[in-house]
N, C-alpha and C positions, 0 to 999 in steps of 0.2 A: 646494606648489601651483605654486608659479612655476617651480622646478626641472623638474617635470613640463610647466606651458608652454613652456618654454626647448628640452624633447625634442622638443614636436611639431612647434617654429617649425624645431629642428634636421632634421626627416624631411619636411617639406612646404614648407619657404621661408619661411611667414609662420604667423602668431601665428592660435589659432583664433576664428573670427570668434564662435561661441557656443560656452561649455561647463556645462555642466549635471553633476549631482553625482546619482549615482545610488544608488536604497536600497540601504541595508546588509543583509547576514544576519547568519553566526552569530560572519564572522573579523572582523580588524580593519581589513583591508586596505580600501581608498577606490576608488572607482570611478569615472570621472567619460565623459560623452558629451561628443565634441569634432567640433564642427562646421567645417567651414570656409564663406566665403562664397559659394561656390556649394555649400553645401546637401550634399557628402560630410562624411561623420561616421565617426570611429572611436571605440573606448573606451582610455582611458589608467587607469594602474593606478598606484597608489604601498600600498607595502609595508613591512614592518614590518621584516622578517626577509629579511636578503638567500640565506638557502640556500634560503628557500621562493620566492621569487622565480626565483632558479634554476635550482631542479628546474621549476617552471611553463614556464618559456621554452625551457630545453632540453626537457620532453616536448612542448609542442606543436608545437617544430619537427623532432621525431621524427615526431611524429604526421603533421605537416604532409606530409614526403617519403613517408610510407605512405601518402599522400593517406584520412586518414580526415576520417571530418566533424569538423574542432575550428578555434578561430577562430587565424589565423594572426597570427604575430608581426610587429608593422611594425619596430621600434624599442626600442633600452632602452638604460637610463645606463649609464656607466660602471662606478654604483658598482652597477648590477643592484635599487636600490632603484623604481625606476619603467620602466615599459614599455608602448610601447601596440601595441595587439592590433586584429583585424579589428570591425566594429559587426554584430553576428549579430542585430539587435530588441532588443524589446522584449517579445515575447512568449516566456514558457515553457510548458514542458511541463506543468508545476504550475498555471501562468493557465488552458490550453486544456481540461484537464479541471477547471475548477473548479466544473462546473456538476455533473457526476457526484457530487463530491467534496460537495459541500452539500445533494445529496438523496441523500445517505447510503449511497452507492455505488453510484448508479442512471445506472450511463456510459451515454451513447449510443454510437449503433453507431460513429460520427465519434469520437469520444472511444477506445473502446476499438482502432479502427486505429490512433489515434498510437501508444497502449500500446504495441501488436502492433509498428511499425515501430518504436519505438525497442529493444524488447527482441530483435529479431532483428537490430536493428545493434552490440547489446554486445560478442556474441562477437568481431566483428570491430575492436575495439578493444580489449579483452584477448587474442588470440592474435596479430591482425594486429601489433599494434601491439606486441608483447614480440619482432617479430623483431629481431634487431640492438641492442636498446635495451640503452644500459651503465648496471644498474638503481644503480650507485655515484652516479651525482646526483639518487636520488631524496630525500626529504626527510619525516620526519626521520631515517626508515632506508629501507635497500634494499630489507629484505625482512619478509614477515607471516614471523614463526616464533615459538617460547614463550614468551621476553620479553615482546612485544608482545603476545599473546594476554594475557598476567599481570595485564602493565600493567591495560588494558583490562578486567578483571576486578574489581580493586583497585580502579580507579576507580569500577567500581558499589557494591563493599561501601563505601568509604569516603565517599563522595558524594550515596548514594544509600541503601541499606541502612543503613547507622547513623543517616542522619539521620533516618529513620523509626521508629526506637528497639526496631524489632527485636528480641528477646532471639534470639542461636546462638551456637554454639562456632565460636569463630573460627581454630581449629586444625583443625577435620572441615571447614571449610567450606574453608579453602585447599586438604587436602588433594584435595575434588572438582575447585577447578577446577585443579587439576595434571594429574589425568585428562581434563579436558575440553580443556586446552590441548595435552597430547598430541594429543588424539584429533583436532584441530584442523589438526594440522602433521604429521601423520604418512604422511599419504598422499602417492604423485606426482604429482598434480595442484595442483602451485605454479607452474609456470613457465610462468605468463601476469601478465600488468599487471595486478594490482589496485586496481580504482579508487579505491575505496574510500568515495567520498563518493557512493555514484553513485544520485542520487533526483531524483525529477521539475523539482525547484528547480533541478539543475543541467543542465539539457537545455534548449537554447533550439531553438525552431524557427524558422527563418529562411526567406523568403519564396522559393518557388520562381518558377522562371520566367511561370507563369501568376498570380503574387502572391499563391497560397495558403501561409499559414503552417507547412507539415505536415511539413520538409524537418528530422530531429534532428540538433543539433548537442550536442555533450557538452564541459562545461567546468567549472572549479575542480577540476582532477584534480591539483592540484599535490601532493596528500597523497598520491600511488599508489604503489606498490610491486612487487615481484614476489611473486608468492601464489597462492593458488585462487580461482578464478572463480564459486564458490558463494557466496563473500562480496557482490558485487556482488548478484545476484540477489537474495541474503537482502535486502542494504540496500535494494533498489528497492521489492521486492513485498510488504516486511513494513512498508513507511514509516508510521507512524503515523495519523499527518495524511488518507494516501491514502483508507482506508474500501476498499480495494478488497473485493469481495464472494467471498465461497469458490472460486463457479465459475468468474470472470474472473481468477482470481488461480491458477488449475489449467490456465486456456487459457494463461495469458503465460508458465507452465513448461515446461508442454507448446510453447511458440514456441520460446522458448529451447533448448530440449533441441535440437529438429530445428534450429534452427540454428548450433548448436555442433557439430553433424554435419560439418558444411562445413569446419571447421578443426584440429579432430582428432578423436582417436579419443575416443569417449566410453562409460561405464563402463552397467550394463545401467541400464533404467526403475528398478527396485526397489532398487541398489547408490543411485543418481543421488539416488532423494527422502531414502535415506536419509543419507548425508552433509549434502545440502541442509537438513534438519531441525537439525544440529548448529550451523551456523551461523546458521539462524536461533535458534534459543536463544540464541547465541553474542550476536548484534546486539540482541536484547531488552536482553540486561544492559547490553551498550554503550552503548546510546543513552539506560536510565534514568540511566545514570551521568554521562551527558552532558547530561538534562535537569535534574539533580539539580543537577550545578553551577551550569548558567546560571541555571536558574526557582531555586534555594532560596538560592543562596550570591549569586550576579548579578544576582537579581529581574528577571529577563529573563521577563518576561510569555509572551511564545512558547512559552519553551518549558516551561511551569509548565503551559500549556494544552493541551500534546501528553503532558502523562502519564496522563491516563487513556484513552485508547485505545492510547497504548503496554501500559498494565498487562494493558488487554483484550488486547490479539493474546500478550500471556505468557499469561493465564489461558486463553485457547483452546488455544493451545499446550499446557500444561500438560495440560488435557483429553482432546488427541488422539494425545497421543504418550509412550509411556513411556519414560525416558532413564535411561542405567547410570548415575545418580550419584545414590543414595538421598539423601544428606542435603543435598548443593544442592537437589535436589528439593521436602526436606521444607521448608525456607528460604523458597521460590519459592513454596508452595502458600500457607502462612501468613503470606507477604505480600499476594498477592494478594486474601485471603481478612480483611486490613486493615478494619474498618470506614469509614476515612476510605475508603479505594478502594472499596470497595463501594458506596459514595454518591455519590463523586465521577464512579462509571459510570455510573449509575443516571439521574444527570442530564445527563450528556455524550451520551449514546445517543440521547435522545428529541431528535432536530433537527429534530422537528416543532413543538417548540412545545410537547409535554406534559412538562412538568418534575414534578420533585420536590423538596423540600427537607427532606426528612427521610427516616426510612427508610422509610417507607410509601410506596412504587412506586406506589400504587394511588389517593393523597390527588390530587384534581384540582388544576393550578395555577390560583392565583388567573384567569389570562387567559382559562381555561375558566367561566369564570360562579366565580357563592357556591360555599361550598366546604360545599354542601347533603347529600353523598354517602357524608358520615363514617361514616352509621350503618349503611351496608349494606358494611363493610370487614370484618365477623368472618365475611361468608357464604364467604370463600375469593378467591383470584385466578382469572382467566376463564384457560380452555382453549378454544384453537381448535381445530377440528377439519376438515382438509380434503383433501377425496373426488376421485381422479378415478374416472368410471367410462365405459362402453360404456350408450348408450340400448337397444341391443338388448335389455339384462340388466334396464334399470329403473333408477330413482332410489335413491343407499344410503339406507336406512334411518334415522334418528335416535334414536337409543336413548337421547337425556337426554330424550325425551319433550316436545319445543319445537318441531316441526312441523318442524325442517328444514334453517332459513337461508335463505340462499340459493344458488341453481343457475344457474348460467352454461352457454352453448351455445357449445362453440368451432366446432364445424360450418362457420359461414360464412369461417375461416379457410382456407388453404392446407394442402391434407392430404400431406404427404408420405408415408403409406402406400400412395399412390396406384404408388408408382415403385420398382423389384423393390429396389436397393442399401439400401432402409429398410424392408424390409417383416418382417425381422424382429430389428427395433431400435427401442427404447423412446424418450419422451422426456426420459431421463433419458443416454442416450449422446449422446458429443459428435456425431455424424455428423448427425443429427436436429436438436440442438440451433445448430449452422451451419446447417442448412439451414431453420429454421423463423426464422431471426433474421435470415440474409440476405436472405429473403425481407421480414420485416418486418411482417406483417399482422397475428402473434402478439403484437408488441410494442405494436401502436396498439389495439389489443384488450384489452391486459393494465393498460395506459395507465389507462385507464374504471375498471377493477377495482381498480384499487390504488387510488384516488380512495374510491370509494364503502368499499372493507373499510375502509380509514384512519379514513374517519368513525366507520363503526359499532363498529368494536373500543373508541376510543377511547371514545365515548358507553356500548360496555359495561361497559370500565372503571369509569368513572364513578359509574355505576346500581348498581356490587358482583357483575353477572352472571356466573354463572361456566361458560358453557357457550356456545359460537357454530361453526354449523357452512358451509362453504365448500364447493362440489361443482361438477363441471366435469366437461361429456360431451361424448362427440365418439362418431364413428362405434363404432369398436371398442376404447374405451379405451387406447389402446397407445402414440398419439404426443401427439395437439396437448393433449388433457385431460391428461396425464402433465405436459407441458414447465409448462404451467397450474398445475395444481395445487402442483409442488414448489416452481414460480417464488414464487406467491404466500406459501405458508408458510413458504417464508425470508426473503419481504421482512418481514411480519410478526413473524417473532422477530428480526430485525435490528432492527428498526425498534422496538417495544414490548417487549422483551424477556423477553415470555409463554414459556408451552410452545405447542408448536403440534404437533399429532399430527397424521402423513401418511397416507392409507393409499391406495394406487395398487389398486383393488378388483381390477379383472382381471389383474393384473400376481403378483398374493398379494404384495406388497410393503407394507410397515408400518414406520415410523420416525419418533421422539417427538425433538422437537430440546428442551429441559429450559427451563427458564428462567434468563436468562441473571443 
């Protein structure tokens, strides 16, 4: 500590008039805010490891002369154990969407432009930023290649996989990820900066000229390397913690892509998702291997409480994508498929307040009233069922013989069928989908609806009902009832983690999301 006073008395003439000690994450390294008496403040740093220090100082005064957004270096020791840097806030990117992030992945529009601008400013810190850079002082290597994919492997079966007692063959299982770490390193798309740590925790936004907070700044890149640039993505958009929701997590790909246009040549849409997929697999194992340590072995509470939404985005994963390594495969399925994680989903998911404590998804928590509702759990779990359709055509039908549900009128919304470039495009394409959300009328509209289904799904749980149906009409079924309807049925199996069957009536479109 004094050693570190002694740097900033040596960079500014005098001693700081206040210093305050800033929260920790996941390293070991100290942080502290240094004031001086008129009221400038920087952050000083003390360090564990002088080669991580090093690589830190030497890239962000790489970064610095490529004038990218990262906090500039004032000062460091001799011995490179402490150094202080520019004061970027207090705000991060993780704080500013936190309000998305605890209604379950329900960003505002404000929230989802941070997303947007920080994920269109990556590329230009992985390509800009690997010009000239001599990746020999990175730390604790230069570069992602097979070793480090291995490591990184190992560390999930040992850390992570065994502690869960697991039964596999630990000889079929290396040999998959041999393939996988090939498959990892093989391609030419390495020689860019890979960040590596690179998620919403480490983005600060610093106050722009009008004092709004919206301006990304990227920091703790001291772990980067030279590598693929899919890795970064993978680490951002797969974050655990984040809840990002299917479609907003398809738009910040789709930002990325077209903005990696800008810096080089980039491989087709369908080459692009497919790589992307491996490394998201890739950072699944890595990061349970990395919660496994700190939450099982470090009782590091944090991150004992980011493994089951880690296990979630594997088991969706696992779902939606079939990957050449049958027996890692068959590993991944029958972990996920764990009784503990299956419960421990089951109650992480409902962050509304309907919990579980057993395996019965369906048993009311105590804070929902008496737990009155036992006896109506053998009639089945409830099926949503939600309609868009066209009023010209009529109301759909109800064929469980329950009169109906309810029917919403999006009519008084903003019709973008109005305008030729949408007229024949649904509200399930993103063109539609920008233009019904920029506008915004769809969202204060859907606001009300999510309110009111939340209630009634939840009371049908409850009661044992196993049948509730949803319907949404607009002029000619095609946009605002479409965007409606599909909006709604995936906040509901996100959120309660029902089946929820779709069917877009004039469209002939039909699609059952399972229970999760």
């Amino acid at each position: 500590m004094q050693k570190l006073v002694a740097l900033y008395k040596q960079w500014s003439g005098a001693e700081p008039y206040n210093m305050t000690k800033l929260p920790g994450a996941g390293s070991n390294r100290e942080y502290y805010r240094m004031t001086s008496a008129t009221g400038e403040s920087v952050v000083g740093c003390i360090g564990t490891s002088r080669d991580e220090n090093h690589a830190f100082v030497y890239l962000a005064r790489h970064f610095t002369k490529r004038q990218l957004p990262v906090p500039k270096v004032l000062a460091v020791s001799d011995d490179e154990l402490r150094y202080l840097q520019t004061d970027l806030g207090s705000v991060s990117l993780f704080d500013a969407i936190r309000g998305g992030r605890e209604a379950g992945g329900r960003y505002t529009l404000k929230e989802q432009e941070l997303l947007r601008r920080t994920i269109r400013e990556l590329p230009n810190i992985q390509l800009r930023g690997a010009r000239g850079l001599d990746f020999s002082n990175c730390y604790p290597q230069p570069a992602f290649d097979i070793d480090s994919v291995l490591f990184d492997l190992n560390y999930f079966k040992y850390c992570f996989l065994k502690a869960t007692e697991l039964d596999f063959h630990e000889l079929k299982l290396e040999a998959d990820f041999r393939l996988l770490a090939k498959d990892l390193t093989a391609a030419d798309d390495t020689q860019c900066f890979l960040y590596r740590d690179c998620q919403a925790r480490n983005v600060m936004l610093a106050s722009s000229s009008q004092g709004s907070p919206e301006v990304p700044f990227f920091i703790d890149f001291q772990g980067g390397r030279r590598g693929p640039y899919y890795y970064d993505l993978a680490s951002f958009l797969w974050q655990a913690s984040a809840k990002y929701p299917h479609k907003l997590r398809r738009e910040l790909v789709y930002e990325y892509y077209n903005a990696l246009k800008h810096y080089t040549e980039v491989p087709s849409p369908h080459r692009f998702v497919e790589r992307l997929s491996l490394f998201v697999l890739f950072r699944q194992l890595q990061v349970l291997g990395a919660y496994g340590f700190r939450g099982y072995f470090e009782r590091k509470q944090h991150f004992i409480q980011s493994i089951p939404p880690a296990m979630q985005n594997l088991r969706e994963m696992l779902a939606e994508r079939n990957f050449p390594y049958p027996y890692l495969v068959d590993v991944l399925n029958r972990l996920v498929a764990l009784p503990k994680f299956c419960q421990i989903e089951a109650t992480a998911s409902r962050a509304d307040g309907y919990k579980t404590t057993d395996n019965n998804p369906y048993k009311p928590h105590p804070q929902d009233g008496p737990a009155t509702f036992s006896k109506y759990d053998a009639q089945g779990p409830l099926v949503v069922k939600v309609f868009s359709f066209s009023y010209r055509k009529g109301i759909p039908d109800d064929e469980s013989g329950n009169g109906g549900g309810y029917v919403f009128d999006c009519r008084s919304t903003h019709n973008p069928g109005r305008y030729e470039p949408y007229k024949q495009l649904t509200g399930l394409d993103e063109p539609v989908i920008r233009f019904l959300e920029d506008d915004g009328e769809i969202l204060t509209f859907l606001d009300s609806v999510y309110r009111l289904a939340d209630a009634h799904v939840r009371r049908y749980m409850q009661r044992g009902f196993t049948s509730l149906m949803f319907c949404f009409g607009c002029t000619g079924g095609q946009h605002r009832s479409v965007y409606s309807a599909q909006h709604l049925a995936e906040h509901i199996h996100q959120k309660f983690g029902i089946e929820v069957r779709i069917c877009h009536r004039e469209q002939g479109i039909t699609q059952t999301l399972q229970v999760l």
